[in-house]
C-alpha positions as CSV (number, residue, x, y, z in Angstrom):
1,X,0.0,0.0,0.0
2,X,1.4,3.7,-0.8
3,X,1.9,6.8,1.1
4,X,-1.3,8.4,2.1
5,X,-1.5,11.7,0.5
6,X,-3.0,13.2,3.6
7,X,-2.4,17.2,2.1
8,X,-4.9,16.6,-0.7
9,X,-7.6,16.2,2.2
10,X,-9.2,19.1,4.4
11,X,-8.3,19.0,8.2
12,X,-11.4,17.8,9.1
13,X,-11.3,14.8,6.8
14,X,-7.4,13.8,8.2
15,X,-9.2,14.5,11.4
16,X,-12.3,11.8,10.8
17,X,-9.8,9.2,8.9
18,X,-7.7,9.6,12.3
19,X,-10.4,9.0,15.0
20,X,-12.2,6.0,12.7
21,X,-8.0,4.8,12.8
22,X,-7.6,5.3,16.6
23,X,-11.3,3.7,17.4
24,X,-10.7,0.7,15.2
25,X,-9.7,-1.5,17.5
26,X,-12.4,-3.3,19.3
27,X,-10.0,-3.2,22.8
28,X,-9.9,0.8,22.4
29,X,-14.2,0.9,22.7
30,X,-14.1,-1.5,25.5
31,X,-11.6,1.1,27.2
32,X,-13.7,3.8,26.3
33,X,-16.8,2.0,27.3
34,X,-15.6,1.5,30.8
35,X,-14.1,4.5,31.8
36,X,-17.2,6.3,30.6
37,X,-18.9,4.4,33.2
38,X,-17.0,5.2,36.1
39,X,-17.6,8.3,38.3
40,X,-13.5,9.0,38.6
41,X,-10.4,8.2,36.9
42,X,-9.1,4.9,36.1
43,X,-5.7,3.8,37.4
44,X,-4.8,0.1,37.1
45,X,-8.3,-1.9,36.9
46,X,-8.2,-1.6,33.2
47,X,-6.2,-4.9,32.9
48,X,-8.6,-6.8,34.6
49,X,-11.6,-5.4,33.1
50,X,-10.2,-5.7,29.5
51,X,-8.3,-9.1,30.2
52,X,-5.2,-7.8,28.0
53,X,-1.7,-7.3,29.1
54,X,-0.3,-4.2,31.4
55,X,1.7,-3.4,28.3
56,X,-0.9,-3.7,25.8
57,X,-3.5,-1.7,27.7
58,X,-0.9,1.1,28.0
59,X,-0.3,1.2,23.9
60,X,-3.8,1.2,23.8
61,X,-4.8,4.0,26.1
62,X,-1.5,6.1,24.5
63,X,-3.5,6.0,20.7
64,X,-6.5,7.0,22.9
65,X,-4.7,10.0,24.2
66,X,-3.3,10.7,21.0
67,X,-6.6,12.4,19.8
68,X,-7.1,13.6,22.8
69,X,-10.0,11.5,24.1
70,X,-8.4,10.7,27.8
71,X,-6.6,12.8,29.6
72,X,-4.5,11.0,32.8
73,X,-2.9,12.4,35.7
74,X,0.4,11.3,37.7
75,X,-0.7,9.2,41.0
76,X,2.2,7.9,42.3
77,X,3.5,5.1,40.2
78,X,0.1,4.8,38.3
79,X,-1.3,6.6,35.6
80,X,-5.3,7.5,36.3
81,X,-7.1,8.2,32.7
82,X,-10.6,10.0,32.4
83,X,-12.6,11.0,29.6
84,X,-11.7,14.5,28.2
85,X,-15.6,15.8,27.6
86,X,-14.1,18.8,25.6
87,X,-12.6,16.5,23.2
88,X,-15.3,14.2,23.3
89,X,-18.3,16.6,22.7
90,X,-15.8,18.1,19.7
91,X,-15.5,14.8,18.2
92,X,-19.0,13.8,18.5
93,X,-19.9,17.1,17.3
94,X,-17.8,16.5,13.8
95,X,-18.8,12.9,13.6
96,X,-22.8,14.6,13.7
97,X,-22.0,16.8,11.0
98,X,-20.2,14.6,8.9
99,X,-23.3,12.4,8.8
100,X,-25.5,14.9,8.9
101,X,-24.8,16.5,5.5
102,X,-23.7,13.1,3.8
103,X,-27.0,12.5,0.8
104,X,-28.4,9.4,1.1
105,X,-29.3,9.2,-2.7
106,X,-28.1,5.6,-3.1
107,X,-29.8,3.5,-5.7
């Protein structure tokens, strides 16, 4: 497969492509899934819940923070990771509009 030629696309279509990416991975939603349902931040229950390896869940929650879905904090020797509801609401905001103004004029 070539190099994607992400300049011939708008910002917000490198932006969709990147998030669709990130959230490709059925481990990544089952993160997301359970942190959104906690009332604080997650530390180290994640392996458990998930049933993957420390070092797996960690590359996992890193693509997360790449687009700037979680935001962690620094406690202790642990990492805790919570839902970042700006970037959330942004995201679900552009995933809206994108299918929003798609046509549905399919044969």
């Amino acid at each position: 497969m070539g190099i994607t030629k992400t300049q011939i696309f708008d910002q917000r279509q490198n932006e969709l492509a990147q998030f669709f990416k990130i959230l490709g991975h059925p481990a990544r939603i089952a993160i997301l899934q359970h942190i959104s349902k906690q009332n604080s931040c997650i530390c180290n229950d994640l392996v458990e819940e998930i049933g993957l390896a420390q070092a797996t869940i960690s590359q996992h929650l890193k693509e997360l923070k790449s687009i700037g879905l979680l935001k962690g904090e620094i406690d202790g020797k642990s990492m805790c990771y919570c839902i970042d509801l700006d970037r959330w609401n942004e995201l679900q905001e552009s995933l809206n509009s994108f299918f929003n103004t798609t046509k549905h004029n399919c044969c």
